[in-house]
C-alpha positions in Angstrom: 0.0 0.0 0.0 2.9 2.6 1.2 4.6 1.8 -2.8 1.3 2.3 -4.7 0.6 5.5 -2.5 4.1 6.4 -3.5 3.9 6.0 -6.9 0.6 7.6 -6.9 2.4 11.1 -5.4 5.4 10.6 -7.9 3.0 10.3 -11.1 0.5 13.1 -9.7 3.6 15.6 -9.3 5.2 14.9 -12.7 2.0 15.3 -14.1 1.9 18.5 -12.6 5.4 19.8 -13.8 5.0 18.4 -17.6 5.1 21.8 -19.8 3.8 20.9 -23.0 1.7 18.1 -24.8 4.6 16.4 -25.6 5.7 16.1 -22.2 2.7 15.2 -21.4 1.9 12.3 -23.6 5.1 11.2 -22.7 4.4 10.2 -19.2 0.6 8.8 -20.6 2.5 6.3 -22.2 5.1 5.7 -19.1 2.3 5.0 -16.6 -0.8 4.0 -18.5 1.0 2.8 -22.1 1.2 -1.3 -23.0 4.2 -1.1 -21.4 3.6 1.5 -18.2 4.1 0.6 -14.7 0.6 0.8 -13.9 -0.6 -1.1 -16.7 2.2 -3.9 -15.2 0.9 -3.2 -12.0 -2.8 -4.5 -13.7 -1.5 -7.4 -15.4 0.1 -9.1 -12.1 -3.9 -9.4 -10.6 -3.9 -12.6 -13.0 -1.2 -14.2 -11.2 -2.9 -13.5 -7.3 -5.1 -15.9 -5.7 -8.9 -14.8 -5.1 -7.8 -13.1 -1.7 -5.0 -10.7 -2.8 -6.9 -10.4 -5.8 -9.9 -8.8 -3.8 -7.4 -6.9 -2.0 -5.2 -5.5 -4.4 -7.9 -5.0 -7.3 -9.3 -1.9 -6.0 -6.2 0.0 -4.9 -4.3 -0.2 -8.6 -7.3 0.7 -9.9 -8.0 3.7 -8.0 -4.2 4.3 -8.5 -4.5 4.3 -12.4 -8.1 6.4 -12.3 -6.0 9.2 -10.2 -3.9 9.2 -12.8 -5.8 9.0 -15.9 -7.9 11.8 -14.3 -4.8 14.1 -13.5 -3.8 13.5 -17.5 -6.9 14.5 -18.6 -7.0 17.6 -16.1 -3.3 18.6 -17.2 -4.2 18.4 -20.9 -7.1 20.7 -20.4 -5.1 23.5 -18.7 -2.2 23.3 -21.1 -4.6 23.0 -24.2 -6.6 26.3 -22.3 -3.3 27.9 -21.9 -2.1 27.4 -25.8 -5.4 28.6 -26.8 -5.3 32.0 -24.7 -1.8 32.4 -25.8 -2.7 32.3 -29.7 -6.1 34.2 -29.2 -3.7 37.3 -27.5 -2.1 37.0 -30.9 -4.9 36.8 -33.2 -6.1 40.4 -32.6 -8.0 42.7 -35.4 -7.3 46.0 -35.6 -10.7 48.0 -36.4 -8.7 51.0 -36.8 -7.1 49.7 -40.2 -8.7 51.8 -43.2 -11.9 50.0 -45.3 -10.1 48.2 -48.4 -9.7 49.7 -51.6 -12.1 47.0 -52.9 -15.2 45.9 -51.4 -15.0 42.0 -50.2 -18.1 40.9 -49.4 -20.9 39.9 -52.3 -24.8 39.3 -53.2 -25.5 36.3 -52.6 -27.7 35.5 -56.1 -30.5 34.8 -54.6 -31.1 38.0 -52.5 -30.3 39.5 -56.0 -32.9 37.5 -57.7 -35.2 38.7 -54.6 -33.8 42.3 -55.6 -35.0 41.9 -59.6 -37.9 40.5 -58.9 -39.4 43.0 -56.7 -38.0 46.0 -59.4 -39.7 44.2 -62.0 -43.3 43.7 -59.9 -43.2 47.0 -58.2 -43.4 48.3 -62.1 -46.2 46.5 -62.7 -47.9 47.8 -59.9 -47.2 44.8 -57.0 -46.1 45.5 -53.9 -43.9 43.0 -51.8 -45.8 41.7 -49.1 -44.4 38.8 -46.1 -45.8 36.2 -43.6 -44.2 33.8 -40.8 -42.1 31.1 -41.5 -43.7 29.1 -38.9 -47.4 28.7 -39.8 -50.5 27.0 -38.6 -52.2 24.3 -40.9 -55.1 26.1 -41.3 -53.3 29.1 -43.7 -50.9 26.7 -44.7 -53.0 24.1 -46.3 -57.2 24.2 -44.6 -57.4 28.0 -46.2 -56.0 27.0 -49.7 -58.7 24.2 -50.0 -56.4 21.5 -49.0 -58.1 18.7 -47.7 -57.0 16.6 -44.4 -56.5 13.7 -46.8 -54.4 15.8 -49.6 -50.8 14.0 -50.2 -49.0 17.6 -49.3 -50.5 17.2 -45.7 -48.2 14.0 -45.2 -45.2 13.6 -42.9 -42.6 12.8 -45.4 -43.4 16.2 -47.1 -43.9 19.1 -44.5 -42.2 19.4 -41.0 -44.4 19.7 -38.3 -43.8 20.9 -34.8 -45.4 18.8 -31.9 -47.2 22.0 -30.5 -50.7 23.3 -31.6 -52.3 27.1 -31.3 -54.4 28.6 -29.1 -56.9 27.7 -31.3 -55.8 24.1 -31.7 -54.1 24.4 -35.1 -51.0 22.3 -35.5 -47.8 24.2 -36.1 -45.5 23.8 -38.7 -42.6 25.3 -41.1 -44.6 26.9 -44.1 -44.5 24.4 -47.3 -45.0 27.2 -49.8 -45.5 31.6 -49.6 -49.4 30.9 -50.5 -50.5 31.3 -46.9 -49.5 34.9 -47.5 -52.5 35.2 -49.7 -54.6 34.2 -47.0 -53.1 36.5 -45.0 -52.7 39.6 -47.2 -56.4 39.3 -48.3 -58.0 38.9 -44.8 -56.3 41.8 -44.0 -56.1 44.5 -46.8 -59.3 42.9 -48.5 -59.4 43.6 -52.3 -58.8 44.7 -54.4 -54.8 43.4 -53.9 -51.9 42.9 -56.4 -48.9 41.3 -54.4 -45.4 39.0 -54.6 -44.4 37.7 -51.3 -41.0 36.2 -51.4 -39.6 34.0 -48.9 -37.9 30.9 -47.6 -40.0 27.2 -47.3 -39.7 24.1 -46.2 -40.0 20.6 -47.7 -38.6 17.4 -46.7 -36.5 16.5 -50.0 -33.1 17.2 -50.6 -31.0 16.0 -54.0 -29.4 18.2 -56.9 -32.9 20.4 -58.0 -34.3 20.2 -54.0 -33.0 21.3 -50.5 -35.0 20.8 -47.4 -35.4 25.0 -47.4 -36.1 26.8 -50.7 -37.0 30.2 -51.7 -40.3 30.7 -53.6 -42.1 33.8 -55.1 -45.4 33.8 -55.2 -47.8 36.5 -56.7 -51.8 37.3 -56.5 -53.5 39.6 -58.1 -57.6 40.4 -56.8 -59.6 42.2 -58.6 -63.2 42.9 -60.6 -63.2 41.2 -64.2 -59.7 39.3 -63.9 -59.0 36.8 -66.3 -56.9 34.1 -67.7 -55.2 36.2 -70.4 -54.0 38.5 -67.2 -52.4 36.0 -65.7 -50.6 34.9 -69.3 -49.7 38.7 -70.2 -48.3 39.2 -66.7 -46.0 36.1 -66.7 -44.7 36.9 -70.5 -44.0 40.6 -68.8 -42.5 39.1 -65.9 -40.0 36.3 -67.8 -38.8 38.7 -70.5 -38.0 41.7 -68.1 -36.5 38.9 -66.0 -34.7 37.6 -68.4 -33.9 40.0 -70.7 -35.2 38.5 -73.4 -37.7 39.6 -76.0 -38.2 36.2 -77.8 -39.6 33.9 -74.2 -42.2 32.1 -75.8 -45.1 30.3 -73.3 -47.0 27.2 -73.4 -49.7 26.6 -70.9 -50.9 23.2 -69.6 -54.0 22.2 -67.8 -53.1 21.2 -64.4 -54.5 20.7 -60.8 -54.2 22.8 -57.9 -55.8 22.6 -55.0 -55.7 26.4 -54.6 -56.3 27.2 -58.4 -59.5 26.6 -60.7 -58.8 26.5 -63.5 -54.9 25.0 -63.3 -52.2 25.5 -65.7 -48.7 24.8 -65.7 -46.0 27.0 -67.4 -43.7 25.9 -69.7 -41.2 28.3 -71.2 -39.6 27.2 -74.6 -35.8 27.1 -74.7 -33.2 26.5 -77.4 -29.8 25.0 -77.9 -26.9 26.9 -77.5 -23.5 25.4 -77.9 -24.7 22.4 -75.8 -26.3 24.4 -72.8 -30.0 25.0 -72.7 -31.0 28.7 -73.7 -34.1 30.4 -72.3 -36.0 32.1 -75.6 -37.4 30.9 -78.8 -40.7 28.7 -79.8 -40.4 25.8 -78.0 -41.3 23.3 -80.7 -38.6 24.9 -83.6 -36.2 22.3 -84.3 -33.7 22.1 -81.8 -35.3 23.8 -79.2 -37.9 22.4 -76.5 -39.9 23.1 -73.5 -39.3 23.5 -70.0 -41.8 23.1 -67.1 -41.5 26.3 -65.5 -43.9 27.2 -63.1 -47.3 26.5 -61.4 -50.1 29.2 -61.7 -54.6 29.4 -62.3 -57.5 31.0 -61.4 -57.8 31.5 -57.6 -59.8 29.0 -55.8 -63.5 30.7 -55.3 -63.5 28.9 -52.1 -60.2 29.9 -51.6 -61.9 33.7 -51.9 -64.5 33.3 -49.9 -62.1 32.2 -46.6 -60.2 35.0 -47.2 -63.6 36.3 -46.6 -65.0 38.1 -50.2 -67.1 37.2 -52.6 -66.1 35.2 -55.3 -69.1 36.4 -57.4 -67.4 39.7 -57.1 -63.8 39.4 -57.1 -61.6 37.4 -59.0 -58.1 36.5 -59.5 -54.9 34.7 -60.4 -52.1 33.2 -58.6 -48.7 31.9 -59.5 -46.0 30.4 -57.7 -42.0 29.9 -58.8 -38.8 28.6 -57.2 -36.4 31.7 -57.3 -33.5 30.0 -56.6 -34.7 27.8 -59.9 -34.8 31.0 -61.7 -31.5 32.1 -60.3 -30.2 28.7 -61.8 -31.7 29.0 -65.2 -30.5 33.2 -65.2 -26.8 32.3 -64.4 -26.2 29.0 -65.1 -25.6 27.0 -61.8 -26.4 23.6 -62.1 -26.7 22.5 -58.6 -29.0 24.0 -55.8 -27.5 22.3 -52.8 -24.6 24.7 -53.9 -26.8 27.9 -52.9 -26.5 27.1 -49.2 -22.9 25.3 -48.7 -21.1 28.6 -48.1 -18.3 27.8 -50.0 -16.4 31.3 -50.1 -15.1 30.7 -53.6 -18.9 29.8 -55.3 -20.0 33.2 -53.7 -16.9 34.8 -54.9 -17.7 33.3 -59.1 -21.4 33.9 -58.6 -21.6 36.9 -55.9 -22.8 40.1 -56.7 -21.5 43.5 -56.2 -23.6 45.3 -53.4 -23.2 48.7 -55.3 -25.1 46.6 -58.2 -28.5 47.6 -57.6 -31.0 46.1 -60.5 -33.1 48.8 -62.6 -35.0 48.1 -65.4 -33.4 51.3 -67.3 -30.0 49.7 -66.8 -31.2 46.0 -66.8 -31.8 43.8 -64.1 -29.4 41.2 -64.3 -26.0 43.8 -65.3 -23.2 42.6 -63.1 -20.9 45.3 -62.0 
């Protein structure tokens, strides 16, 4: 007892002195390596009878957790003290002048966000928001989703486990429509508005990320009409861009919130192998490409926004900007738009003095 108790003061004092890592690993391996005394000490208990064995047992171990503990204690202060020491050296001097060149960048889709609202607000939209984390009555009840629609299931929308005060379960907005809802309930009609924002699905490969950015727009009003909706997105896509050839195609669809349905295909052409926005999508060597969802709005979808759908009418469309950010500037991977890899932002990164105008075009890169 008197030798372990001895060795134990020996091994906790060198511990103590070692300086550096090295030291320190050093005596790890001397006392608790293969080789280390107290690893020998451990390997004699084989050799004991049952007696010494229950003797002896608990004594080298308590010897070797002192000492395991008093590594692990020493490497924290010494790794504490080598941190402090290069944090004292790591300073930043805020009093340095700004750089002759700014650094930082747009990220594209906050400047997709930027065009779209210059091009809307000329046509008379204003920009309007919603929260993030919506009930499912606005998010799905409201937009004439029924309990049993596929959109309402698990795998597709993430839910929280709490409910509102009304008893509405809470969850992370699938798309911006509930902003519809919200804008109409409270401004009424009529209403002309975009409202931009991040969603949430649960789907993630090259074309989907579990969080998105969608625009959607709604326009309310007396006499409205498909051929609105079909002059407004021809306005939009050209503007956006910059293109006066963007040729349309519409498609009967379903949606829920929409009656009738279409979806929007834009026709495209080939350019030295890459797919080119522009041109009438059944020329040869050019095609079509889905673009977009859009219809008539829902009259039930009018009436819970409380109006009359024998008085007002409208159309609503919905589109992925950072698709449209993909298609404008060639990216060819989404999951790219939210890795934060310095030198994507620095190749597709936008000047901050690079506001978009439509006199000076929306897309012009500084």
């Amino acid at each position: 007892m008197t030798d372990l108790a001895t060795m134990r003061d020996t091994a906790l004092a060198r511990i103590e002195e070692a300086g550096d890592a090295a030291a320190l690993e050093a005596l790890r391996v001397e006392f608790l390596g293969k080789q280390g005394s107290i690893s020998a000490l451990m390997k004699t208990l084989g050799k004991m009878s049952p007696e010494e064995r229950q003797s002896e047992a608990p004594k080298i171990q308590a010897l070797r957790t002192d000492v395991a503990d008093a590594l692990a204690a020493r490497k924290d202060a010494i790794d504490g003290a080598a941190l402090e020491a290069r944090l004292a050296t790591e300073t930043l001097d805020l009093t340095l002048p700004a750089p002759h060149a700014p650094r930082g960048s747009v990220h594209p889709v906050s400047q997709v966000m930027d065009e779209l609202a210059e091009i809307f607000a000329d046509l008379g939209f204003s920009v309007a928001t919603g929260p993030e984390i919506e009930d499912d009555w606005h998010n799905f009840t409201a937009l004439n989703m029924a309990e049993t629609h596929p959109a309402r299931a698990m795998h597709d929308t993430f839910y929280f486990p709490d409910v509102d005060s009304e008893g509405r379960r809470m969850l992370l907005r699938t798309h911006t429509s509930p902003v519809q809802i919200r804008s109409m309930v409270q401004q009424g009609a009529p209403i002309r508005i975009i409202a931009p924002g991040r969603v949430y699905r649960s789907d993630s490969d090259a074309t989907h990320t579990p969080m998105f950015h969608q625009v959607e727009g709604l326009v309310i009003d007396k006499g409205i009409h498909l051929g609105h909706l079909k002059w407004t997105l021809e306005t939009f896509l050209k503007a956006f861009f910059e293109r006066d050839d963007i040729v349309l195609r519409l498609r009967p669809s379903y949606f829920p919130f929409t009656e009738p349905s279409v979806e929007v295909d834009v026709g495209w052409q080939d350019v030295g192998g890459r797919r080119v926005l522009g041109g009438d999508g059944d020329a040869p060597g050019h095609g079509w490409m889905e673009l977009l969802g859009s219809g008539m709005v829902n009259a039930r979808v009018i009436e819970f926004a409380g109006l009359d759908p024998k008085e007002w009418q409208g159309f609503a469309f919905g589109v992925g900007v950072d698709r449209l950010a993909m298609l404008k500037y060639g990216m060819d991977d989404l999951r790219a738009f939210f890795d934060g890899d310095q030198r994507w932002l620095d190749h597709y990164g936008f000047s901050p003095f690079d506001q978009p105008t439509l006199s000076a075009g929306v897309g012009a890169k500084a």
